[in-house]
N, C-alpha and C positions, 0 to 999 in steps of 0.2 A: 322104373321112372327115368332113371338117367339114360340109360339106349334110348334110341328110336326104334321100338321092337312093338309104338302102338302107331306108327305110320301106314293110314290103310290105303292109300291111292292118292298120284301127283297127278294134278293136270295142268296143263302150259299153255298159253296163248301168246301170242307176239311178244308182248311185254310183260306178263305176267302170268307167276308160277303160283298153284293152287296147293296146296297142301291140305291132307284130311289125313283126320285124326279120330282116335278115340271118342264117341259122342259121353261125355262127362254128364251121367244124371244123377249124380251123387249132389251138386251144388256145389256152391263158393266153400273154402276152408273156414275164413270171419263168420261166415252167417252160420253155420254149423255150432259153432264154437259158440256166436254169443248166442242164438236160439236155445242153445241148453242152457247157459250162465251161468257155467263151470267148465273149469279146466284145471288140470293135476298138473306142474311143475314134470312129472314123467312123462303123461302126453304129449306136452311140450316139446321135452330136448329128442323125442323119438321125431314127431313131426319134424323138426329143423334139421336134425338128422337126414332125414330124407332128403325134404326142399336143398339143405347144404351138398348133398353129392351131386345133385342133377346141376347147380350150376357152378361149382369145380370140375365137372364134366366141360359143361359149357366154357368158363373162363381158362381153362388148358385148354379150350381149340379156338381162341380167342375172341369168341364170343360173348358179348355183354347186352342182355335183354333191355334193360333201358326203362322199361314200364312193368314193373313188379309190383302189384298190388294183392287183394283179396281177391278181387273177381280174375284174376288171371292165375288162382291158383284154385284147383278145382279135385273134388274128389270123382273117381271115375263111375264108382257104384253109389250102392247107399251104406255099405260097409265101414265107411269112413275111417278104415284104416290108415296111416303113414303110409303105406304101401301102393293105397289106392289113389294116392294126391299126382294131380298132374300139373305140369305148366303148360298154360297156353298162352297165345296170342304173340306170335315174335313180329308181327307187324313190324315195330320198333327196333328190332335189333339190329345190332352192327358187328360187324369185324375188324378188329382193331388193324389197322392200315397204314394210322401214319406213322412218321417216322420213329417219333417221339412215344409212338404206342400209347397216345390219345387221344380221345373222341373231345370233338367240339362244337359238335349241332348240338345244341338244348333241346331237349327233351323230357317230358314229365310231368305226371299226375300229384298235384300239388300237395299230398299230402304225404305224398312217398319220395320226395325231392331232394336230393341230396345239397348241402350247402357247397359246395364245389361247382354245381350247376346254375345254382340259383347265381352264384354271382361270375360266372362264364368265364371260368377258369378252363381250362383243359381238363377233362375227364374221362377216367377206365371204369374197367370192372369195379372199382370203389366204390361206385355209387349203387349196384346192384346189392354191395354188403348193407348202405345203408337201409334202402327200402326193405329187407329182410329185417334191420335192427327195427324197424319201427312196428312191422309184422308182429315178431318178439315179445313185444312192449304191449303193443293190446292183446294180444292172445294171454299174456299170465295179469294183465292187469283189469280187460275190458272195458279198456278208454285208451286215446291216441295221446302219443308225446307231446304234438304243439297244439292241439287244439281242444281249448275245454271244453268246448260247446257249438252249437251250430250258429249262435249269437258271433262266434270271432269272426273279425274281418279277415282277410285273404293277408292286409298288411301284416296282422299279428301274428298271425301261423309263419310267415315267411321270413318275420322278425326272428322269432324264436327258432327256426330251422337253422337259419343264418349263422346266427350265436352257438346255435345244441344245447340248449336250456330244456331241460326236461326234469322232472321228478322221480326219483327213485325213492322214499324217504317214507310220505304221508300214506295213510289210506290201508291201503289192502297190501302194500309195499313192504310195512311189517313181517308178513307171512311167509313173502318171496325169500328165496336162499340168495347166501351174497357170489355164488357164483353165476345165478341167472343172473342178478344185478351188473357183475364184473362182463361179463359178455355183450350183455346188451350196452357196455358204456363204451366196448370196444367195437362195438359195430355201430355205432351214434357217433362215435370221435369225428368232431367235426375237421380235423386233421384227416384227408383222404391216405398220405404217406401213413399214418398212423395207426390209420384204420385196420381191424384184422382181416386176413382175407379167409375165402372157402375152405380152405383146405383147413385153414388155422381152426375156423369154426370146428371141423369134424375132431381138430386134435385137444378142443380148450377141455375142461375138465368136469364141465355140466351136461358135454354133449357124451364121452367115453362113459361117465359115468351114469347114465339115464336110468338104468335099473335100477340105481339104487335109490332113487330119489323118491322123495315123496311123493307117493298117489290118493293122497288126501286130496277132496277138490278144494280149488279157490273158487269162490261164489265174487261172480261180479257185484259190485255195488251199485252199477248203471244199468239203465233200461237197454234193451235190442236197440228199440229202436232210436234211443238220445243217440246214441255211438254211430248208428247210421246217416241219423239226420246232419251229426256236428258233420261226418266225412264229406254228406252231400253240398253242405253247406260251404265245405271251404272248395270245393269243385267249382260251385256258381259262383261265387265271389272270385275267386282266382282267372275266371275268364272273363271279370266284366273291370279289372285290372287294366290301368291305361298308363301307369307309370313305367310298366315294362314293356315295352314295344318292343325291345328286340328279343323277350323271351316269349317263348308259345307255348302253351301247353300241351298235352298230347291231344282234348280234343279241337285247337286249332292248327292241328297239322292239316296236309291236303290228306294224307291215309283217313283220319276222322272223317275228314268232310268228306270221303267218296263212301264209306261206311256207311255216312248217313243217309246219304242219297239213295244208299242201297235198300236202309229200310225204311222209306218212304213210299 
């Protein structure tokens, strides 16, 4: 996963480079995960494992994807092994350029949004650790960190991003180990300086030690489709958003909007 060793043919036109890829008919990573509604704390730190090398790959060639969500992480087969996850879709990506070694276009799927963006500070690779932290977060819990339901408004999810108000404590949260907890709070730190990076992820001590972890499953306490619906939910509300004008999501970029047209 980390090579480009599933790059099957580039094609180029004036302005724009074509890249083809692996066709992924295995589906999204989320929808695999919550379709069963279970997942093992080992499962876990092996899959992150993974997704963690490919983009310490990435951020030592100083590339930062930008839009790290469920559907742009993809199993290649139906195997659904770590092995078989891929990432796609670098639409969004950048190369760190400026001087300062940070990015400043806003960018991002509202549920995966780093508070460093939301409030248009300057930002790096940090923000990729976040959107994995919240990955994390619903894959051992089966519910998202700022958004309880498809009922939240766009303001309250971006409230709580903002802050890094999340729950580790209630619920199914008992079961989790305190080293999944200590990771996911280091990849949530709403401090981006703060934050851990990729490499740090493969060294913390829930990802070294994965064997040994429990593979007992956790059973979601939430429906498929509530966790779907809360995500869809804060999509459409986050674009009907009129207090941020100067921030756009990812699908009011012009890349979206030619996507769209495309499939029309």
């Amino acid at each position: 996963m980390k090579q480009n060793k599933k790059l099957v043919q580039i094609f180029e036109e004036e302005n724009t480079v074509y890249l083809v890829f692996d066709y992924c008919k295995g589906g999204e990573l989320l929808d695999r995960i919550l379709q069963r509604k279970y997942f093992s704390e080992r499962e876990a730190a092996y899959t992150m494992h993974v997704i963690a090398q490919t983009i310490q790959y990435l951020h030592s060639h100083g590339v930062v994807h930008r839009d790290l969500k469920p559907s742009n992480i993809l199993y290649v087969d139906s195997s659904t092994t770590p092995e078989s996850l891929r990432i796609v879709d670098f639409g969004f990506a950048k190369q760190l350029r400026a001087e300062n070694g940070l990015l400043t276009t806003p960018c991002y799927t509202a549920q995966f949004v780093a508070p460093e963006v939301l409030k248009r500070q300057g930002y790096d690779k940090a923000c990729d650790i976040w959107s994995l932290g919240v990955l994390l977060y619903t894959v051992l819990s089966g519910s998202t960190p700022f958004a309880t339901g498809p009922q939240d408004s766009a303001q309250e999810i971006l409230a709580r991003v903002g802050e890094g108000r999340f729950n580790l404590t209630d619920g199914i949260w008992s079961t989790v180990s305190d080293g999944a907890k200590d990771l996911i709070q280091k990849m949530l730190h709403v401090d981006p300086q703060q934050r851990i990076t990729a490499q740090q992820i493969l060294q913390h001590r829930w990802v070294t030690n994965r064997q040994f972890l429990p593979n007992s499953r956790i059973a979601f306490s939430n429906d498929f489709t509530h966790v779907k619906a809360a995500m869809k939910a804060t999509y459409n509300a986050i674009n009907k958003v009129q207090t941020l004008p100067a921030l756009e999501p990812v699908s009011a970029s012009l890349l979206a909007q030619r996507r769209g047209k495309g499939k029309t």
